[in-house]
N, C-alpha and C positions, 0 to 999 in steps of 0.2 A: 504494500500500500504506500503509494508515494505521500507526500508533506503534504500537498494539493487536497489529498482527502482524509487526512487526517480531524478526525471529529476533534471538535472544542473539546475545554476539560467539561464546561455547563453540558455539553451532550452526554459524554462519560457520566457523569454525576447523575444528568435524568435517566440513563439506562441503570444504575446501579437503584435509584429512590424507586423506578418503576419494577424492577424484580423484586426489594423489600417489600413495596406493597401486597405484588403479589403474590409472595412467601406470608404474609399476614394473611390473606385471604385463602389459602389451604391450609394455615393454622387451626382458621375457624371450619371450615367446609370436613375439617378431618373429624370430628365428632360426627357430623353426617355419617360417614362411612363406619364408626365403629361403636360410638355410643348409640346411637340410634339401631341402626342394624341388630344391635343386641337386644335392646329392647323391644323392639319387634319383633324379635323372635323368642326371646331367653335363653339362645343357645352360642355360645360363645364360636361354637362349631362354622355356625351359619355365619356370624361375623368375619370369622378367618378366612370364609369363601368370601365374601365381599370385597375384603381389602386384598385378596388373592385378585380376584378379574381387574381390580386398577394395575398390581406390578406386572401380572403377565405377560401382558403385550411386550415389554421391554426385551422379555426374550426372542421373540418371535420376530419381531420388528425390525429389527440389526438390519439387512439389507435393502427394504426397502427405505428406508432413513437415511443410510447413508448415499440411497441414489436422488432423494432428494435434495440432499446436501450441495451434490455435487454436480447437478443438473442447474439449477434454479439461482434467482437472486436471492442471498439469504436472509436480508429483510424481508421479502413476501411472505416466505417459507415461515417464521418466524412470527412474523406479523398474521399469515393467516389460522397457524394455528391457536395464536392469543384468543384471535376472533369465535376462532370455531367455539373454545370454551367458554369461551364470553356466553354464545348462543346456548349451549348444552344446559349451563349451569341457570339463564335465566329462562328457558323452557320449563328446566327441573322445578324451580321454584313456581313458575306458575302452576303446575301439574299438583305442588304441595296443598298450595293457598286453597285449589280445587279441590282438595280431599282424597289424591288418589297417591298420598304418600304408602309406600310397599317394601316388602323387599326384592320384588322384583324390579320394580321402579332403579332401586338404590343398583341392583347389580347390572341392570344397562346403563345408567350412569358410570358405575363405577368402570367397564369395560372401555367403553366409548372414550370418555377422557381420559383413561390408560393408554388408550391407542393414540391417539391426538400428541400426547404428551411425549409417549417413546418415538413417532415421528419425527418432532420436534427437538429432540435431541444433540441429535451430529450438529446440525445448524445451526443451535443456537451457541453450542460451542466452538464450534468456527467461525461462527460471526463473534465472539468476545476475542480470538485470535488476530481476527481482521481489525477489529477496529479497538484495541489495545497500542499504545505507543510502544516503540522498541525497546525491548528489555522489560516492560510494564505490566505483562500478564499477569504475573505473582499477585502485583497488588491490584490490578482490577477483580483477581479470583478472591483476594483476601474480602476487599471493600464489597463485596456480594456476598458471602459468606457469613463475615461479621453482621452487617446490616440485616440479612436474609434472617440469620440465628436470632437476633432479636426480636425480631417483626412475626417470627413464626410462634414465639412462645407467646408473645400477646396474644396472636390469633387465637394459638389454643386456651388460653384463660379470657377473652372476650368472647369467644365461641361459645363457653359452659354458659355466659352470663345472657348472653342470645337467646339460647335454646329454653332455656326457664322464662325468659320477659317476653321473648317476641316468637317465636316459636320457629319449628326445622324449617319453614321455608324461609326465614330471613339469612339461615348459614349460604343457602345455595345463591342469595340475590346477593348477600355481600363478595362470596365469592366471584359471582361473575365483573363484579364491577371492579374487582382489583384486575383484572386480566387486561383491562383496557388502561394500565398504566403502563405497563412493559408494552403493550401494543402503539403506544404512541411514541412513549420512548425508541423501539427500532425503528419506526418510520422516520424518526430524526438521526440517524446515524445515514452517512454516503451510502451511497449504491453499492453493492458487492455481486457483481454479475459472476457468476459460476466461473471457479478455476480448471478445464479440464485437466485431465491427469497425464504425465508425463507419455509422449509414444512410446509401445512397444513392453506397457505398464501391465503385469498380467495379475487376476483376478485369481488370489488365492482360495483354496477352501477351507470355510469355518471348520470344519472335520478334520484336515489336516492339523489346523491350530488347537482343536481339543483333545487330541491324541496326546499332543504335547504337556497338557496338565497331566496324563498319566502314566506315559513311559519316561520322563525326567522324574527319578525320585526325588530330589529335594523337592520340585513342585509336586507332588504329588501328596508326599508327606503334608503339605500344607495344604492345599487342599481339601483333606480328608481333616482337617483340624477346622476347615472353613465349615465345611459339610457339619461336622459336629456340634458345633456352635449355631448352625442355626437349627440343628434338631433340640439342645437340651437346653440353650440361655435367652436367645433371642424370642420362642414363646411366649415369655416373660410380658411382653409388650401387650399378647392376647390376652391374657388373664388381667389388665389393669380392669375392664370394665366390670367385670365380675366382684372384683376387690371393691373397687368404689362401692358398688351396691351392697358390699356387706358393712362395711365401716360407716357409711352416709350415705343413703342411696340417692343423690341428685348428681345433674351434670356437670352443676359446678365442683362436685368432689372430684370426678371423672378427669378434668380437664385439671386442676391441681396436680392431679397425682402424673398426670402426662406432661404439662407442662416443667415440672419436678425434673421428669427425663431428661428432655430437649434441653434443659438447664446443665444437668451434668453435662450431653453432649456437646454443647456449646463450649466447654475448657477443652478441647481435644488440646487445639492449636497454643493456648497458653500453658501448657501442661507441657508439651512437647519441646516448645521453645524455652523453657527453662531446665529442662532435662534431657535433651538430644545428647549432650558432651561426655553426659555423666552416665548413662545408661545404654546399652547394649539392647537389640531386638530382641533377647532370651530374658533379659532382665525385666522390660518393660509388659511383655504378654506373660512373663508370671506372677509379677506385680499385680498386674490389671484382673487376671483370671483369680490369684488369690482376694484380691477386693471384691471381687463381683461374688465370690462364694461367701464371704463374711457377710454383705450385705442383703442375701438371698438366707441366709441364715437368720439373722436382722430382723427380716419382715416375717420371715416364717414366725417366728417367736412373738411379733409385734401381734399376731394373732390372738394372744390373750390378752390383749388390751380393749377392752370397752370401746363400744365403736362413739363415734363424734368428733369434735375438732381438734381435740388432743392427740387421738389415733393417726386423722390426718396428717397433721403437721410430721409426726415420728414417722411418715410412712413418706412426706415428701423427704425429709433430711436420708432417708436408707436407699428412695428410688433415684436421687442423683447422682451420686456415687455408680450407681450400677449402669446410668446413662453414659457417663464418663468413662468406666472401667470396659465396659460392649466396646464401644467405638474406639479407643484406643486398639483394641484386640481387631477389630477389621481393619484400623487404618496397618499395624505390624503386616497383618495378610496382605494386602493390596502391593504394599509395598516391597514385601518381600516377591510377589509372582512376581511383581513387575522386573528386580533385579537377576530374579532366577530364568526367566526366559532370555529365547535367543536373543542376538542382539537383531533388531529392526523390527522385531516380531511381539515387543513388551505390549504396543498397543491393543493388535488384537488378541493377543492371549489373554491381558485383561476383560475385555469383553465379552468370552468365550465364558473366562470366570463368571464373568455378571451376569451372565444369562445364566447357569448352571445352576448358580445360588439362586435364584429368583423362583428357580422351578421347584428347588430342595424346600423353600422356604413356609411353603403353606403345608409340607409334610408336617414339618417341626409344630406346628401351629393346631395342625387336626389335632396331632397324637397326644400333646399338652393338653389342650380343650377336653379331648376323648376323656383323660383321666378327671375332669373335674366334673364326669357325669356319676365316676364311683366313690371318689376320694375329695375328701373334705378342699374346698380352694387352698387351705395354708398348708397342708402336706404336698398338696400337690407343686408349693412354692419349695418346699424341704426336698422333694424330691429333684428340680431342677438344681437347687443346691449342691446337692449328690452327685449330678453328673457335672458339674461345673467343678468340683474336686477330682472327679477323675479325669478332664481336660491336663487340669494340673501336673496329675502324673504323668500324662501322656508328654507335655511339653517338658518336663524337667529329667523325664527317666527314657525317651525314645532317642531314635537320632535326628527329631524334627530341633532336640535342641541345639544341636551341631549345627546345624545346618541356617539357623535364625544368626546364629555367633558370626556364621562367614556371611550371609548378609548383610548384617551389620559393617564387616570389614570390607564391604563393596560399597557402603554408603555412611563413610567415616564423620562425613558432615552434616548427616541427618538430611538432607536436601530432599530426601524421598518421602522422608516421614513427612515432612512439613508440607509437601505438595499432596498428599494423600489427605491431611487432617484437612484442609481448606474445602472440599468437600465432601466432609459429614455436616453438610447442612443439612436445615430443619426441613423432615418430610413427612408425610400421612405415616399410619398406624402401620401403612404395610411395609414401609421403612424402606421404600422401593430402591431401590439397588439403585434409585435413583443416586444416593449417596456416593456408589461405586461405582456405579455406570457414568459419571458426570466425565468423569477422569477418562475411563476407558474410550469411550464413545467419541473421543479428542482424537477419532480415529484418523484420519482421510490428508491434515495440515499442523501438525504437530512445529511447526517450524516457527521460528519468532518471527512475527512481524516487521514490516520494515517502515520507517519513515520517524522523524526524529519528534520529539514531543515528550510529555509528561502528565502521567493524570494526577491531578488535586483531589486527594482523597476525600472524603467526606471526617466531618468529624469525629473524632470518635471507632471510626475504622479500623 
C-alpha cells in the first residue's frame, strides 16, 4: 500500500471505536444464544447445540472465505457482511417482539450468522494488514483487542441488565445496530481491490496440512493436549448457566458470573508481558493448568455456600482466574503449533488446528452437560477438576514437556506468545475459535504492509 493510500490515524481510530462497539454488541447478543437457549429448554444439552451451529461454520468455511478474500474488494467483502448481520439480527428481533421467540428461531440465527461471520474472516484480516502502517500491525491488533476486551465485558453485564428490563428482543436490536459501526468504519478506509496471487502459485490441500498435526510428534503430542482440554476444562463455560440458576436464578447473575471470565481473559497479554523472560512454555501451561485445577476445586467446594450475593461474588473472584489460566493454556498451544510446523506452512497448519478444535469442541460440551443430567452440577465441577489434574501429569510427566522447553528455545523473546494472546479477545459462549482462528485465518498476506505512517493509538490501548 503506497503513502497515497495510507488511511489517517482518525480512520484507524474509527475502524478500531467501530469493532469495540461491535464487540459490545455480541457481548450483549451472547446471553441470547446461551442464557436464553437454556431457559427454553432447561437443558444445558440443547444450549451446547446452539452455541455449536454459531462456531461450526468456521470449520467448514476455510475455502470459500478465503476465495472471497482474495477475489473481491475487501471493504465490500467486509462491509457486506456487517450489513448482512445488521439484517439477520434486526429480523430476529422483530420475529421476538412478534412472539415467535424459539429454539429453533435461536439455532437458524445462531447458524446463519456463524456462517456470515466465518466468511468474513480472511478479509477482515487482510484488510487490518492492508491498511495498518508499516511495522504497525502489532499495535493496531493490540488497540482492537484491548478496546474489543473491554466493550465485550460490558456487553455481557448490560446484556443481563437488558434481558430483565427490556426483554430478549432488545439483545438482538442492540446487536444489530452495533454492526453498523464497523460497517461504516471500513467504508472509510481506501479501496483494497483484490491482490491476485503470485503465477504459477499452486493450491495446497487442507488434508495434506492435517496429516501434519499427526505424523510430526511434537505437534501431535500437543495437539492431543488441545483435544483434551477442550473435552474436560473448556465445558466449564456450558455449565455457567446452570450454576447461575442455582446460586440466583436471574440473568443478571448469568452475565456476572461470564463477565467474571472474559475478565480473567482479558490479563492474557499483561500477564505475558511481564513474564515472557522469566518463564519457559512448560512453566507457564503448568502454572496455568495447576491454577485452573485449584480454582475448579474452588467452586466445586463454593457449592456449600448458601446461594445469593455472597455466593456470587466468591464464585466471580474463583471464575476469573480460571478465564485467565484456559487462555493462557490455548495461547502456549497456538503458539507452540505454530513454531512446531514446517516452515511456510505455520499458517495453515494453524487453521487446520482451528477447524479441528471447533468440531472437538461441542463433544466436550455434550459429554459435560450429559453428566449434569445424573450428577449433582458441583460434582460434576469436581469432576472436571479431576481431569484438569490429570492434564497436569500428562504435561509434567510425558514428552509433550520436552518438547514445550524447545519451543520455548525457538521463541527466546516470547514474540509468539504475545502475538497469540492479542487475540483471545472477547467472544460468545461458544468461545469460537474465533479467538484462534483470528490468527490462523491471516492466511493468504501475512507480509507487513508497506507505506510509511503511524497509528495514534487510542487511549488507554
Amino acid at each position: 500500500m503506497s503513502s497515497a493510500t495510507t488511511p489517517p490515524a482518525a480512520h484507524l481510530r474509527l475502524l478500531v471505536a467501530g469493532s469495540s462497539i461491535s464487540s459490545l454488541g455480541s457481548g450483549v447478543a451472547s446471553l441470547a444464544f446461551s442464557y436464553i437457549s437454556y431457559k427454553i429448554s432447561g437443558s444445558l444439552a440443547i444450549a451446547v447445540v446452539v452455541l455449536a451451529l454459531q462456531s461450526l461454520p468456521s470449520a467448514f468455511l476455510i475455502k470459500p472465505a478465503a476465495h472471497l478474500a482474495s477475489r473481491y474488494d475487501l471493504r465490500l467483502v467486509v462491509a457486506g457482511a456487517e450489513a448482512a448481520k445488521c439484517v439477520i439480527y434486526v429480523a430476529v428481533g422483530v420475529l421476538v417482539l412478534m412472539g415467535y421467540l424459539s429454539l429453533g428461531l435461536l439455532m437458524v440465527t445462531a447458524l446463519v450468522s456463524g456462517s456470515v461471520s466465518a466468511l468474513n474472516y480472511p478479509a477482515w484480516n487482510k484488510l487490518l494488514v492492508r491498511v495498518a502502517p508499516q511495522g504497525q500491525l502489532d499495535r493496531l491488533d493490540a488497540s482492537l483487542s484491548s478496546w474489543g476486551a473491554v466493550a465485550g465485558i460490558l456487553g455481557v453485564l448490560i446484556g443481563g441488565q437488558m434481558l430483565d428490563g427490556l426483554g430478549a428482543a432488545s439483545l438482538f436490536f442492540v446487536n444489530a445496530i452495533s454492526y453498523l459501526f464497523p460497517l461504516l468504519a471500513v467504508l472509510r478506509q481506501p479501496a483494497m481491490p483484490p491482490e491476485p496471487l503470485p503465477p504459477g502459485t499452486k493450491s495446497e490441500s487442507f488434508a495434506s496440512d492435517a496429516r501434519l498435526l499427526f505424523t510430526v510428534a511434537t505437534l501431535r503430542r500437543v495437539v492431543i493436549l488441545a483435544i483434551l482440554l477442550e473435552l474436560v476444562a473448556w465445558p466449564i463455560l456450558k455449565l455457567l448457566p446452570r450454576v447461575a440458576e442455582d446460586v440466583d436464578p436471574t440473568s443478571q447473575t448469568f452475565s456476572l458470573l461470564l463477565g467474571a471470565f472474559y475478565l480473567g481473559n482479558s490479563g492474557v497479554s499483561i500477564f505475558l508481558a511481564r513474564g515472557k523472560k522469566h518463564y519457559g512454555y512448560q512453566a507457564i501451561m503448568l502454572a496455568s493448568l495447576v491454577v485452573l485445577a485449584i480454582a475448579l476445586v474452588a467452586m466445586w467446594m463454593s457449592g456449600l455456600l448458601p446461594g445469593g450475593v455472597g455466593h456470587v461474588i466468591v464464585l466471580m473472584l474463583i471464575i476469573a482466574p480460571i478465564g485467565l489460566a484456559l487462555s493462557l493454556v490455548v495461547t502456549v498451544i497456538s503458539a507452540s503449533i505454530q513454531l512446531g510446523a514446517p516452515d511456510s506452512k505455520e499458517i495453515r497448519v494453524l487453521a487446520v488446528y482451528s477447524a479441528a478444535v471447533t468440531l472437538v469442541a461441542p463433544i466436550g460440551g455434550l459429554a459435560i452437560t450429559g453428566l449434569v443430567g445424573v450428577l449433582d452440577i458441583w460434582v460434576v465441577v469436581a469432576v472436571e477438576a479431576i481431569g484438569v489434574l490429570a492434564l497436569v501429569a500428562y504435561v509434567g510427566w510425558s514428552s509433550l514437556g520436552k518438547d514445550l522447553r524447545t519451543f520455548a528455545e525457538k521463541d527466546r523473546d516470547g514474540l509468539m506468545l504475545r502475538r497469540h494472546s492479542r487475540h483471545l479477545v472477547v467472544n460468545s459462549l461458544e468461545r469460537g475459535v474465533a479467538h484462534r482462528s483470528e490468527a490462523a485465518l491471516r492466511d493468504l498476506d501475512h507480509r507487513a504492509p508497506e507505506g510509511p505512517g503511524s497509528i495514534e493509538r487510542p487511549t488507554g490501548a
